[in-house]
C-alpha positions in Angstrom: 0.0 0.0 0.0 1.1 3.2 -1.1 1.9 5.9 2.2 -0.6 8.1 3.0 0.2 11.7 3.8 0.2 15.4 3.8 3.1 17.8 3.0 3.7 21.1 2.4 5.8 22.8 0.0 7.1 26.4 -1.1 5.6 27.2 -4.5 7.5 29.2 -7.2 6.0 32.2 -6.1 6.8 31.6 -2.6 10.3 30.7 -3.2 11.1 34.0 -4.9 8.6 35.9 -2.3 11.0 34.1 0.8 14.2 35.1 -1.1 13.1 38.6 -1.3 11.8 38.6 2.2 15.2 36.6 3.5 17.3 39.4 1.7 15.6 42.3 3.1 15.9 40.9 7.0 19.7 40.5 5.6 19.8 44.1 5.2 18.0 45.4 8.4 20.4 43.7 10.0 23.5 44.7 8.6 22.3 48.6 7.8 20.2 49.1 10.8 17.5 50.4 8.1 14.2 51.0 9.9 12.8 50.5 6.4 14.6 47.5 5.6 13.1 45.8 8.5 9.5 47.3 7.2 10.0 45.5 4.1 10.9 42.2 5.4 8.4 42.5 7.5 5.7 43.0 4.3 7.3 40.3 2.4 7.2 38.2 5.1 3.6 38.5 6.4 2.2 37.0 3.4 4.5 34.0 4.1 3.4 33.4 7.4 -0.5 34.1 6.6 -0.2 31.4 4.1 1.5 28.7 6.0 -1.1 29.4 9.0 -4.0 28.8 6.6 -2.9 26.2 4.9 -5.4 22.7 4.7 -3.7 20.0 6.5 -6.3 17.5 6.2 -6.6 16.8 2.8 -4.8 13.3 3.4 -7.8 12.5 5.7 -10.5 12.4 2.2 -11.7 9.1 1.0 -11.7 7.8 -2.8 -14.1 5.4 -3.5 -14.1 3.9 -7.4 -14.5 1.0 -9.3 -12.7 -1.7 -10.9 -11.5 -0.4 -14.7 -10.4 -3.0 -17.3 -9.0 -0.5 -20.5 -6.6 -1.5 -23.3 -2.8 0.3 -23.3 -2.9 3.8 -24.5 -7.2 3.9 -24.7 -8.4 7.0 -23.1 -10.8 6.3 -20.7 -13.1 8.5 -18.6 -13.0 7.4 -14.4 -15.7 7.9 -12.3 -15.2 8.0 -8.7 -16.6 9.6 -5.3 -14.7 11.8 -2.8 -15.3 12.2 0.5 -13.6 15.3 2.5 -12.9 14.0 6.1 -11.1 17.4 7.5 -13.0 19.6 10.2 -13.2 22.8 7.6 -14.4 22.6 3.7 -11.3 22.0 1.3 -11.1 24.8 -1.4 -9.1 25.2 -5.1 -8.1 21.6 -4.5 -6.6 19.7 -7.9 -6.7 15.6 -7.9 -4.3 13.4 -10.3 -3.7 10.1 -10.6 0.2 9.7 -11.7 0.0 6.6 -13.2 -2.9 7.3 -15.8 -3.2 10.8 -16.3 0.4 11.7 -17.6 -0.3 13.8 -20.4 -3.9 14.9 -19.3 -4.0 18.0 -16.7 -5.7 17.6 -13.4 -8.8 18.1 -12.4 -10.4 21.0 -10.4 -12.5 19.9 -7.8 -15.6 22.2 -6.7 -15.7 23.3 -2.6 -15.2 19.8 -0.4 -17.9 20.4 2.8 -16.8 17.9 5.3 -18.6 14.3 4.9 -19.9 15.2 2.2 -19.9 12.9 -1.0 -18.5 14.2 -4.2 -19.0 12.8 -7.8 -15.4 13.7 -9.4 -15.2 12.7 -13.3 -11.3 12.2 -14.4 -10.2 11.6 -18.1 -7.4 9.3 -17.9 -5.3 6.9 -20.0 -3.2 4.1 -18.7 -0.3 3.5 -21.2 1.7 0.4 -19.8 0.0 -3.2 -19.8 -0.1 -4.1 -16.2 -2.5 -5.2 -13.4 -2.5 -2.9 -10.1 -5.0 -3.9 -7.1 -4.4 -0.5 -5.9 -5.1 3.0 -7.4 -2.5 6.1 -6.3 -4.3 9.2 -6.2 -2.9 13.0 -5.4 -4.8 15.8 -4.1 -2.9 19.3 -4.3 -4.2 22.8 -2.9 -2.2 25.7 -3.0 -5.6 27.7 -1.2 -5.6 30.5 0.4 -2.4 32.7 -1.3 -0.7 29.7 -3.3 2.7 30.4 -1.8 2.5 27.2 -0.2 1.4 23.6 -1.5 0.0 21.2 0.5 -0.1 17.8 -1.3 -2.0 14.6 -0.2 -1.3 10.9 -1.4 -4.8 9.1 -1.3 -4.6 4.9 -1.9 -7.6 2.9 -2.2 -7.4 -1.1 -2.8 -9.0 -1.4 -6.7 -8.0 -2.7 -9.6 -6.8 -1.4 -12.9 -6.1 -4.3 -15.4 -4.1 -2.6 -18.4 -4.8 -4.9 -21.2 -1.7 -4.9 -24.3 -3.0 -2.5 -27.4 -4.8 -4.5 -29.9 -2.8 -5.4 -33.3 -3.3 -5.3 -37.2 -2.7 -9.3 -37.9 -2.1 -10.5 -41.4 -4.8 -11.5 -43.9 -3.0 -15.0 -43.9 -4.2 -15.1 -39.7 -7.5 -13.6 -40.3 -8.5 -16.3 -42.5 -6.7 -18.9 -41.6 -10.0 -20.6 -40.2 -11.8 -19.8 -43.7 -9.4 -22.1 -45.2 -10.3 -25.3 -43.6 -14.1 -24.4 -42.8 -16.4 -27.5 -43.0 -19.6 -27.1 -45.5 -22.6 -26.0 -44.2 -25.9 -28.0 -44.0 -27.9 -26.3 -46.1 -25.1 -25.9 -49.1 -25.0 -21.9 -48.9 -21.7 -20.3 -50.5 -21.4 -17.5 -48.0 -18.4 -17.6 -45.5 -19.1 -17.8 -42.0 -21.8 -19.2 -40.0 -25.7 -18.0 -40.7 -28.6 -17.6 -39.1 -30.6 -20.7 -38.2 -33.0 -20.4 -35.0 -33.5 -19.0 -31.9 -33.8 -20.6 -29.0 -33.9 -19.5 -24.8 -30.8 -17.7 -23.5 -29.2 -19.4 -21.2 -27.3 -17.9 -17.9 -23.3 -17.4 -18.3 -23.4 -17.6 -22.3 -22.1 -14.4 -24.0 -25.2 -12.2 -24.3 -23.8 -10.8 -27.8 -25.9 -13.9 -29.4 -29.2 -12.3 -28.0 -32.1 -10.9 -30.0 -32.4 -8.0 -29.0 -35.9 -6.9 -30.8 -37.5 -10.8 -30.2 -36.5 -10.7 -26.7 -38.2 -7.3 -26.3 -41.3 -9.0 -27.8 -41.5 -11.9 -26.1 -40.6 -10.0 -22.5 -37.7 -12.8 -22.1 -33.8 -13.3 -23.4 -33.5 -15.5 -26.4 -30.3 -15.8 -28.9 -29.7 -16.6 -32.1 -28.7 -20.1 -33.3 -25.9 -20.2 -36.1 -25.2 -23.3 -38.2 -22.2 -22.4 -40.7 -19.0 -23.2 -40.9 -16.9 -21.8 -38.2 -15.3 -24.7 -36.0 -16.7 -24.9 -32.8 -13.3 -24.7 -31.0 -9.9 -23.3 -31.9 -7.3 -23.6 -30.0 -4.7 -20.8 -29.1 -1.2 -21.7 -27.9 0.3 -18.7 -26.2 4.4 -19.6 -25.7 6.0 -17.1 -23.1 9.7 -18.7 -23.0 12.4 -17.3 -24.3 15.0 -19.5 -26.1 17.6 -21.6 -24.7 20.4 -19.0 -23.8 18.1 -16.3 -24.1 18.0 -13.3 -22.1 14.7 -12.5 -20.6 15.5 -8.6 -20.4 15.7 -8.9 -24.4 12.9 -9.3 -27.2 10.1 -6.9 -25.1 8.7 -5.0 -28.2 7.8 -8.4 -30.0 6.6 -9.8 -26.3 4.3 -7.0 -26.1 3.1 -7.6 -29.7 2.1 -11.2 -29.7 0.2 -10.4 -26.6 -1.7 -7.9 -28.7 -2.0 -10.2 -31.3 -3.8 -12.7 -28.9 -6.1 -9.9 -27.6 -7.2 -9.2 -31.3 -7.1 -13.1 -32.2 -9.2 -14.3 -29.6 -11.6 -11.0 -30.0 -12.1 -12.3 -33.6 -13.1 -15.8 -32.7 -15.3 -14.6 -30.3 -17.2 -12.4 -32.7 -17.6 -15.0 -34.9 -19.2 -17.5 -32.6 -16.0 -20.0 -31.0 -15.1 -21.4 -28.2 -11.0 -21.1 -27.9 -8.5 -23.6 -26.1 -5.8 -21.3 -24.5 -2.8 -23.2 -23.3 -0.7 -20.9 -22.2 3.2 -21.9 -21.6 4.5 -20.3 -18.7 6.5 -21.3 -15.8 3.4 -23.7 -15.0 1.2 -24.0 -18.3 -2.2 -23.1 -17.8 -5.6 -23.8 -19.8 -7.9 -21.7 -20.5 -11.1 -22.9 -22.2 -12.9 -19.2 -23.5 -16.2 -20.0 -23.6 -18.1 -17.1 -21.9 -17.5 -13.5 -21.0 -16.1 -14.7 -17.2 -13.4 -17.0 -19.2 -12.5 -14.1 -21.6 -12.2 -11.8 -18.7 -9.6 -14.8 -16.9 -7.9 -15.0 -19.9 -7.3 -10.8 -20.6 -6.2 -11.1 -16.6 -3.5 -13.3 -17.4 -2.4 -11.7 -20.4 -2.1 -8.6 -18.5 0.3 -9.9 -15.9 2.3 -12.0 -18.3 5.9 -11.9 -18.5 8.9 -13.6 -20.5 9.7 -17.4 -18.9 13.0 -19.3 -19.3 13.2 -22.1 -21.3 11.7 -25.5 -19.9 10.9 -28.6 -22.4 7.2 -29.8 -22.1 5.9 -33.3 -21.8 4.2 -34.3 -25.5 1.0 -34.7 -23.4 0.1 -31.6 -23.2 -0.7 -30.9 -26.5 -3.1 -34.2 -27.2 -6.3 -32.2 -26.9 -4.9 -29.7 -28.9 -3.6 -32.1 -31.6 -7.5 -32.9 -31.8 -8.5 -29.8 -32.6 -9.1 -28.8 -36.0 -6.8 -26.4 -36.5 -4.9 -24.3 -33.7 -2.5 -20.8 -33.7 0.6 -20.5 -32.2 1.4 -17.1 -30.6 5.7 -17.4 -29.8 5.6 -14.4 -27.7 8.5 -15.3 -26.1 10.6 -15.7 -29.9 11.1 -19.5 -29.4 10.6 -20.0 -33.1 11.8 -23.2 -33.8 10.6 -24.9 -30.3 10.1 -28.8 -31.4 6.6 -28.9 -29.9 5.2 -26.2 -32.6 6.8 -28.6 -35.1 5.2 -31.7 -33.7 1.8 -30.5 -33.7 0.8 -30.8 -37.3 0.1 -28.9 -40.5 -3.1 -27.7 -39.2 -1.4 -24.5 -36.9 -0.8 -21.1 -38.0 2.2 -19.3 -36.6 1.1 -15.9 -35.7 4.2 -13.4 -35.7 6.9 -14.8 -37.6 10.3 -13.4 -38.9 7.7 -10.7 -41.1 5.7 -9.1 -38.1 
C-alpha cells in the first residue's frame, strides 16, 4: 500500500517571495535600516499568513471507485466519489492520478464540505500493460495565497487491469479458419456461420448472441442459433519462454506484440461465434477454455500480468487435446521460433508473428 500523507511545500512564487523577504531581513540587520526591516516584514507576512492557513487534512479524504479494465494507450473517462474527512471545507483543490493521467492536466475539484460525498469525473489513459489492485491518487491545494502547496497521497485497494493495445494481424491469420471451414448444412456459399433459429438464453453464455428486438417482444432473453461453418473450438497456444540461452530482459517490443495479437485473435473468434483452447506456456502452463464472457475476462487477466519465462521442455502430453482440434494458432511471444513442440503439432497450426511481423 502506497503511504498516505500530507506535505507542504514552497511554491514558485513563494520561493522567490521568501528570497526577497530573507534578503531584506539580511539588510535590516547589517544597515540598521528601519525600512529594511518594514519591508521584510511585508514580504514576510504573506508568508506566514499562508503557512497558517494552509489545509492540512486533505490526506484524511476518502476515494471510493470502481474496478476499470482498459486497453494500453485507450483513453478512458474514471468515475469516482470523494469524500472530505477534514474539520473545515477544502477549497481550489486539484486531484491526479500519476500513473494514468500523464499527459492529461488535473482536475479541479468544486468546494469539499466535510462528509460530504462528491462525484469527481477524471479523463485518464493508462499506457503500460499491467495489473495494479491498488489506485495512487494526489490531491494538491495551493488555497488560500498559493505560496505554499499542500499535497495529499490518497490509496484505495482497486484494480486497474491494463490490457496490451490490440494489433493489425495479417490477412494470412484472419483467414486462416476460412481455409479449412467445414460445408454448411444447407449448401450456402457465403463464408461464416448463418442464421438458423433461436432458442432460450441461457445464464453465463455471452449475451452478444441475444435478439435484442424478439426478446423485447417476447418480455424474455433468447439468442440466435448459427449453423455455418466456423469450427466450434480453436485452439490458441500462447508460448512465453524465451530460447535456450536467451535473455529475458531482451525481445520486449515483439513480447508485447504477440500479446496484442492474442487480444485481437481471440476477439475475432469470439465475434464470430467459437469457443477457444488457450494453453498458455509459462512457468506452469495453464488452460484456458474461452467459452463465456467470465473466461475471456480470466484470460485478458493473465495476459495482462504476463511476462517472459526461461526455457523449460514440455511433456508431448500436453498438447493431445490440442492435436484434436481442428486447427490451432501458435502465438511465440517469447521468440522461441523453432521450439520442437510447434513442429510436432501438425500442418493444421498457423504461426502468428513470424520473422515478417
Amino acid at each position: 500500500m502506497a503511504t498516505t500523507g500530507s506535505t507542504i511545500e514552497l511554491t514558485l512564487r513563494g520561493r522567490v517571495l521568501a528570497w526577497l523577504a530573507a534578503l531584506a531581513a539580511g539588510a535590516a540587520v547589517l544597515g540598521d535600516d528601519g525600512n529594511a526591516r518594514l519591508a521584510a516584514a511585508l514580504l514576510a507576512a504573506p508568508l506566514l499568513v499562508d503557512f497558517v492557513a494552509k489545509q492540512r487534512r486533505l490526506h484524511h479524504a476518502e476515494v471510493q471507485i470502481g474496478a476499470r479494465r482498459t486497453s494500453a494507450g485507450a483513453p478512458f473517462t474514471e468515475h469516482l466519489t470523494l469524500v472530505h474527512r477534514g474539520r473545515w471545507p477544502a477549497r481550489e483543490c486539484l486531484l491526479i492520478e500519476p500513473r494514468t493521467m500523464r499527459t492529461e492536466p488535473p482536475a479541479l475539484l468544486p468546494v469539499l464540505p466535510p462528509d460530504v460525498p462528491q462525484r469527481i469525473v477524471l479523463h485518464a489513459r493508462s499506457h503500460v500493460r499491467s495489473h495494479v489492485v491498488e489506485r495512487v491518487f494526489v490531491i494538491v491545494s495551493a488555497w488560500p495565497f498559493g505560496l505554499f502547496r499542500s499535497r495529499a497521497v490518497l490509496s484505495v485497494a482497486a484494480d486497474l487491469v491494463t490490457l496490451p493495445a490490440r494489433v493489425k494481424l495479417t490477412a494470412e491469420v484472419v483467414h486462416a479458419i476460412a481455409e479449412r471451414q467445414e460445408a454448411p448444412r444447407d449448401r450456402s456459399a457465403l463464408a461464416g456461420p448463418e442464421y438458423h433459429s433461436l432458442r432460450e438464453h441461457q445464464h453465463g453464455e455471452d449475451a452478444r448472441g441475444v435478439h435484442a428486438r424478439r426478446s423485447a417482444s417476447l418480455g424474455t432473453l433468447v439468442r440466435r442459433v448459427t449453423r455455418g461453418s466456423l469450427p466450434s473450438t480453436v485452439g490458441v497456444v500462447l508460448d512465453l519462454r524465451r530460447p535456450p540461452g536467451r535473455s529475458l530482459h531482451h525481445g520486449t517490443r515483439r513480447f508485447e506484440w504477440s500479446l496484442g495479437a492474442c487480444v485481437t485473435l481471440i476477439a475475432l473468434l469470439r465475434a464470430r461465434g467459437a469457443q477457444i483452447d488457450v494453453l498458455v506456456l509459462d512457468a506452469e502452463p495453464a488452460r484456458i477454455l474461452v467459452r463465456s464472457p467470465a473466461d475471456e475476462f480470466e484470460l485478458q487477466t493473465v495476459l495482462a500480468e504476463a511476462s517472459p519465462t526461461p526455457h523449460r521442455p514440455l511433456a508431448p502430453e500436453l498438447f493431445d487435446d490440442l492435436r484434436a482440434r481442428e486447427h490451432c494458432y501458435w502465438i511465440p511471444a517469447g521468440a522461441y521460433l523453432a521450439s520442437p513442440e510447434h513442429a510436432a503439432m501438425g500442418r493444421a497450426v498457423t504461426l502468428v508473428g513470424g520473422d515478417d511481423e
